[in-house]
Structures are given as structure tokens and as C-alpha cells.
N, C-alpha and C positions, 0 to 999 in steps of 0.2 A: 369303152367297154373293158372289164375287168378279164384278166386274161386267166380263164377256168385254169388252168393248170402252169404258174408261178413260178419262172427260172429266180433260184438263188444263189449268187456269187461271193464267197470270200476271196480278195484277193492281198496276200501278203509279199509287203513289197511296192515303193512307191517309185522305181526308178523308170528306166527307158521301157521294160516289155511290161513291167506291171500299168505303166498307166496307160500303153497304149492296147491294152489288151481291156481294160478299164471303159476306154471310149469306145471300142468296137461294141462291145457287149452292151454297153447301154445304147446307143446308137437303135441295137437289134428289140427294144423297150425288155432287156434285161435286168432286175435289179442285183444292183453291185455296190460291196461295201469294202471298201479301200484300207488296209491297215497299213501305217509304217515306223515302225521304231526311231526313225531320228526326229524330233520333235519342231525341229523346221524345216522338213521335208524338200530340202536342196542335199547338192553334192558339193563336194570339192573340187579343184581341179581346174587346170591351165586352158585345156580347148580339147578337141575333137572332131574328125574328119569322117567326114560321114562320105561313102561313095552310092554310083544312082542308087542300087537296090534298097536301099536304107531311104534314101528320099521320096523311092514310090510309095514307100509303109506311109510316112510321112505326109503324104500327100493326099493319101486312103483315108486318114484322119483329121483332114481339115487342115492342117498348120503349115504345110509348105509355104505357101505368102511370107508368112511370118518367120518360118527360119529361112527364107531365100534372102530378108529383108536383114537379119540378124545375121547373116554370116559370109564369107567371100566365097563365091564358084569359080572354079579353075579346071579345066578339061589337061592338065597335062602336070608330069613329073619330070624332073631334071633330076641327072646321076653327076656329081662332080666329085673333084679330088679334094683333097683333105685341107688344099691349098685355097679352093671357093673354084676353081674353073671348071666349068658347066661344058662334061664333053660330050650329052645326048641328052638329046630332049623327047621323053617317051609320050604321044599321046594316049589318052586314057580310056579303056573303055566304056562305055556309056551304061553301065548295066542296069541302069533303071527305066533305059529305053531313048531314042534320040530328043524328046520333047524335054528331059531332064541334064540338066550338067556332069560329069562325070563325077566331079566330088566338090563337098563344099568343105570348108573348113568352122568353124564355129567355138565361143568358146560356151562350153561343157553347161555352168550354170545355167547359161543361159537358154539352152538348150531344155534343159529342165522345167526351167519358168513357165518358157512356153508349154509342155506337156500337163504343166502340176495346171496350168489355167485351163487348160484343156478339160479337163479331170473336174475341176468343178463346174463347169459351164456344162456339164453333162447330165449334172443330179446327180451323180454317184454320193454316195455316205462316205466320207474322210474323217480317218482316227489318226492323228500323229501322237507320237511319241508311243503308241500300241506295237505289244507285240502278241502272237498267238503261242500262248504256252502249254496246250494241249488242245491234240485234236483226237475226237473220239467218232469211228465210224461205226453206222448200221447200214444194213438193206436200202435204207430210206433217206438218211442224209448221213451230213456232219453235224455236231456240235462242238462247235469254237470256243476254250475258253482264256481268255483273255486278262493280260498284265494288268488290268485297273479292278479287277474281279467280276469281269462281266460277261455273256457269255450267249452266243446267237447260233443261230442253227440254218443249213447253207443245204442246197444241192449238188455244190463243187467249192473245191476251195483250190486254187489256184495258186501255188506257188512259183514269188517272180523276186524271192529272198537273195537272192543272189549269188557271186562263187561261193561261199562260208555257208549256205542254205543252212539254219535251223530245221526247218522242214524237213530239207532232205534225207536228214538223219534220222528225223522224227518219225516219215513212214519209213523206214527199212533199208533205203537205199545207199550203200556201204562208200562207193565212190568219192572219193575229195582228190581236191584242186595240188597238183604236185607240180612243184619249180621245175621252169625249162632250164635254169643253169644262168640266165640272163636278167639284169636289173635295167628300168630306166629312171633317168633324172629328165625334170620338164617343168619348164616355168610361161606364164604368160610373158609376154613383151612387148615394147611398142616395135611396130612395122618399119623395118628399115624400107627405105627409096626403093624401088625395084624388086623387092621380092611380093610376087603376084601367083605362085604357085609352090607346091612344096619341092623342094630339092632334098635329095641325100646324098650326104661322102658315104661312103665306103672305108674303113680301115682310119690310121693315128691313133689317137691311144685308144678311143671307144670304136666299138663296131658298127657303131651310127650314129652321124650326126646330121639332123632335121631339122628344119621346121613349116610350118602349115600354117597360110595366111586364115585369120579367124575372124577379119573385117578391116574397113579401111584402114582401122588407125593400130592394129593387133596382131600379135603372131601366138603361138605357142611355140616354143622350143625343144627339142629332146636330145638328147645323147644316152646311145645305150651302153655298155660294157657287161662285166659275168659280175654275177651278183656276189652283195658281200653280204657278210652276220650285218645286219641291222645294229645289232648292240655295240659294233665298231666305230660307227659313225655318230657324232652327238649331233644333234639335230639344229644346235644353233650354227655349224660348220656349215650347212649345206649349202648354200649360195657360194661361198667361197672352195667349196668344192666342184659344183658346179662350176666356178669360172674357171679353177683350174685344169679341168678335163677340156674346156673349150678354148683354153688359150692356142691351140697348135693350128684350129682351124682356121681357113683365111674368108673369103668373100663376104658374107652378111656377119657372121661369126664378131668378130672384135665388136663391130656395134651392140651384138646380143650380148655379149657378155660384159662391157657395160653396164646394161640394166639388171644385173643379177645382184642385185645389194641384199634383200630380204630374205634372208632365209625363211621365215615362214610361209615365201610365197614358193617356194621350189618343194617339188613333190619327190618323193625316192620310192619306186615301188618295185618289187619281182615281177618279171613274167612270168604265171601259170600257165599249165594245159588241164582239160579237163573235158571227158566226155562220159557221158551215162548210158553206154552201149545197151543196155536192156531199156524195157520197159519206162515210160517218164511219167508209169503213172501208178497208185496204189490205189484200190479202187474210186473214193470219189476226189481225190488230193493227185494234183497233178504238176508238171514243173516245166518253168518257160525261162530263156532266157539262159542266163550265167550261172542258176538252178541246174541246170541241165548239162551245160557245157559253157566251156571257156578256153579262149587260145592269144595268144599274145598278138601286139598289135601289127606285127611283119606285113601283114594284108589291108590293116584298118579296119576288120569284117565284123570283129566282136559285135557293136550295137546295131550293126547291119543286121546278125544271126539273129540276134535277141529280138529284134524289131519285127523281122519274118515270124518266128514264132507267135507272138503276139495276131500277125496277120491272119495267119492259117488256124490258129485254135480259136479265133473267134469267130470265120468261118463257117466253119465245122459244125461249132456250137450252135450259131445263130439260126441253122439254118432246120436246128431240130426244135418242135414244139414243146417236147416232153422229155425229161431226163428223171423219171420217175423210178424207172427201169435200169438196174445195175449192168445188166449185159447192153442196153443202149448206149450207155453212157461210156461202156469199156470199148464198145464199137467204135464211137468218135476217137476215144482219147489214143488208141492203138491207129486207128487210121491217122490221125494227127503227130504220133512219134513215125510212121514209116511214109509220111511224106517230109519229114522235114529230116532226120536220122542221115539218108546220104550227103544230103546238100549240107549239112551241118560237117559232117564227118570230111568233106571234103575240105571245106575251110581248116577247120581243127589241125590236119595232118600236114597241110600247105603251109600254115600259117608256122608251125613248130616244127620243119623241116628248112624253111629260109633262115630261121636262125641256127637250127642245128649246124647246117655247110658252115655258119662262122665261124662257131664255138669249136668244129672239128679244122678250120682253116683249107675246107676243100674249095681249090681256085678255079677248076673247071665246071663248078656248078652252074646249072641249065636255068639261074634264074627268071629272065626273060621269060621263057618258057614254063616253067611251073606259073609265075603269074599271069600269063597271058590264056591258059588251060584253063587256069581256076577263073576267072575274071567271065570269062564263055561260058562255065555253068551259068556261073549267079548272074548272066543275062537274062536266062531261062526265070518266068515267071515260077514262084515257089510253088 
């Protein structure tokens, strides 16, 4: 039976909270049409640690199996010296509930593969290489129009554009993404013998050095320090830059940096902060994800938050018949920024506080503690 009154979705943005915000809504017989400007709608990038709260999203949407099958679970952190000696072994908490691991590791494309297959096995409409170059609102909807000259008409348009949102700027919202003071360098690797969970030093030349098993045979690597001009560094340098920040570390270390021959495999990026303390919505254009806010990776929370997001606004939405009605529709999206607003804000400020005590060299910091505070919310179902 045809459903008298027709939920329509733009969503811009093909990454983690766009495409899982993509299978909710259609899941709900929503239709939804998928826009993404990189025209083979993958990412870059080494790996990524997903902890529970991220794996429940994940799990809401069908594909757990598949990333449990795609990536290593490890319920625990190791703190060691610069030297590789492993002097605590922290267990993790479970925040996506005890049926789930406490974090997995994964690497990053692959993570997307599965989402982007997700996304199609859904019926959703997919444009790549599309972007939305104006959005024009009434009473009644949006009208999208569109980089190939083309141009569709929505009940919400969902923005999942990311830190750099085009949109965001587009409805009004003045906020952008400002440097914590911190840069990381990260490459794939193959898995040395023994490392089955992430570890980090503390201190030698960088203020972190990591890494996070991403499957049998795979690690990702990172070393952070304070960030430099970009335009300093030539980009064919980078592997040999990378090893020489890692040459001081000991235990897994010598073997990673070994395999850092490629420069084009090593990533160099800033850590942002960023949060949209007001409203994440303009009437029917609204914002999810790294749109909204973003904080660097001290916690690993980033695609955990963006993934909640996703959860809770589809929700919300699904659960209404009609969004005909602009004050209905400003009901959902306002109830949807003040459920997700503290839990978000609580990550944000934890996340750019762990690095702050580095960057300021405070030695008594209450780390331990700030993580294990924030780790107990995001227990808490979103």
C-alpha cells in the first residue's frame, strides 16, 4: 500500500553518520537519496578503533557480523614507556553493553565498504561525484539543486558533509573546525608477533606513540606531536619522517618503522575541535555527525558520536508519520539536538582536554579519571 503522505530524504554526505542514517531511514520505508562528492565513494586512511558504543550503532544496522569478521576485538589498553615496557594493563570498558567487546580495531576503508554495501542493499538512490549547490527552503519542503544541473525536491535534507560542511555554512551556521595545537602521523602496517591490543607511550619526541591491531595480519600506527605549517613538510618526506619520529621508541616500534618505506601510504593530519553549541538545525536542513561537531582522537569517540547521531535522528524521525508541518518537524529536530547536545559536548571537551595537559606538560593530570568518567556516560544508552 502506497503511503498517503511520503517521507522525503536528501542526504549529503556518504561517510560513517550519512550512510548509517541512510539505512535507518529506509529500513523505516523512508525514501532516501544519497549524495556524495567523491566520485568513488571510499575514504582514505590507515585504520580505526571503534569502541562498544559505536559497535551497538553498528549492530542496529545489520553489519556487525561483518565488521566483527573484518577487524580485531581487544577488551584492553596497555600504558608503556618510550622504551616499549608495558607498565599497566587498563581494562576497557564495555560501553556498548557486556554482549559487545570493548573496542575493535579495523582498517578505516574497509569499514566503509561495508557501510557503502549497506546503502545499497537498502534501495536508497546513490549520486557520486554530486554535490548540493543550493538549497532553497519553503513551508513545504526543500528544493536541491544540484552540481550535474539537476535538481529534486525533499521534506529534510540531512546534512552528514562533514568537519569542512558546505552546508553548514550554507544554512547560516557561522561555527568552523579550529586546531587543537596537535598534528598526527599514521600509517597501515603489517602486525608484529604480540601486539593483540593497543598500547601507548606517553612522552620522547612525540606525545603519543600507538598502535591499534586492525586484523590478523594489520595494525595502524600513530605518533602524535604539536602540529606544523603543512607547507613545511613535502609530502614525499613523509615515511622518512615518520621513521624518524619513531626511531627512539622500543617494543613493537623498530619493527613498525621498518615498514614505513611509502610515503604515500603515511597520512599527516591536525587535530580539530568543534562544536555547534546552538541549534543543528535550520528549518528543514539539518546536521549529523562531524557537520555538527568534531574533537580529536584522545578518546577514539569521533565515529562513535557521529554514529549515535545517525541512531537517535533516525529514531525520532521514523517514528513520525508526517513531517508536513514545519513546527513538527522543528519538534523532532530540537528534541534530537538536546538529546544528543550533552553527550556530545561531553566527549568534545574530554577528548581536547587529554591533549590539552600535554601540550601545557601538566604531570598531575587526573587522566585515569577523566577517562574512566567519560567512558560511564557513553555506557549510558544515547
Amino acid at each position: 500500500m502506497t503511503d498517503p503522505r511520503p517521507r522525503t530524504v536528501l542526504v549529503i554526505g556518504g561517510g560513517a553518520s550519512g550512510n548509517a542514517v541512510t539505512v535507518l531511514l529506509r529500513r523505516a520505508g523512508i525514501t532516501v537519496d544519497l549524495i556524495e562528492a567523491r566520485p568513488d565513494w571510499n575514504v582514505l586512511g590507515s585504520g580505526i578503533t571503534l569502541q562498544g558504543n559505536a559497535l551497538r550503532v553498528l549492530r542496529g544496522l545489520g553489519v556487525w557480523d561483518k565488521v566483527q569478521e573484518s577487524g580485531y576485538t581487544f577488551d584492553s589498553v596497555g600504558l608503556a614507556t618510550p622504551d616499549g615496557h608495558v607498565f599497566h594493563v587498563q581494562q576497557d570498558i564495555r560501553t556498548g553493553g557486556d554482549d559487545l567487546p570493548a573496542t575493535i580495531g579495523m582498517r578505516r576503508p574497509r569499514l566503509q565498504e561495508i557501510l557503502c554495501e549497506a546503502v545499497r542493499a537498502s534501495g536508497a538512490t546513490v549520486r557520486l561525484g554530486t554535490t548540493a549547490d543550493e538549497l532553497v527552503q519553503d513551508g513545504a519542503g526543500v528544493t536541491a539543486r544540484f552540481s550535474d544541473g539537476t535538481e529534486g525536491r525533499y521534506n529534510l535534507v540531512i546534512a552528514a558533509d562533514g568537519l569542512n560542511s558546505l552546508t553548514r555554512a550554507m544554512i547560516g551556521i557561522s561555527e568552523k573546525p579550529e586546531p587543537t595545537g596537535m598534528a598526527i602521523w599514521r600509517i597501515a602496517a603489517p602486525r608484529p608477533a604480540g601486539v593483540e591490543r593497543t598500547d601507548l607511550a606517553y612522552g620522547g619526541p612525540c606525545y603519543i606513540a600507538g598502535y591499534c591491531p586492525t586484523s590478523e595480519s594489520t595494525i595502524y600506527a600513530y605518533l602524535v606531536e604539536a602540529n606544523r605549517d603543512r607547507a613545511s613538510i613535502d609530502p614525499a618526506s613523509y615515511a622518512d619522517e615518520m621513521r624518524r619520529l619513531a626511531a627512539p621508541y622500543g617494543g613493537a616500534w623498530p619493527e613498525i618503522a621498518a615498514s614505513i618505506t611509502d610515503p604515500a601510504k603515511v597520512n599527516y593530519t591536525w587535530f580539530d575541535r568543534l562544536l555547534v553549541e546552538g541549534s543543528w538545525h535550520r528549518g528543514r536542513v539539518v546536521l549529523v555527525g562531524d557537520a555538527a561537531h568534531a574533537c580529536p582522537p584522545t578518546l577514539a569517540q569521533g565515529a562513535a558520536m557521529s554514529l549515535e547521531d545517525a541512531s537517535v535522528l533516525a529514531e525520532l524521525l521514523s517514528a513520525e508519520e508526517s513531517w508536513d508541518s514545519l513546527d513538527t518537524l522543528d519538534d523532532l529536530l530540537t528534541r534530537y539536538h538536546e538529546r544528543r547536545i550533552d553527550r556530545v559536548r561531553t566527549v568534545v571537551e574530554a577528548s581536547v582536554l587529554l591533549g590539552q595537559w600535554q601540550l601545557d606538560g601538566v604531570r598531575d593530570a587526573d587522566v585515569p579519571g577523566l577517562i574512566g568518567r567519560t567512558m560511564s556516560v557513553l555506557k549510558e544508552t544515547p
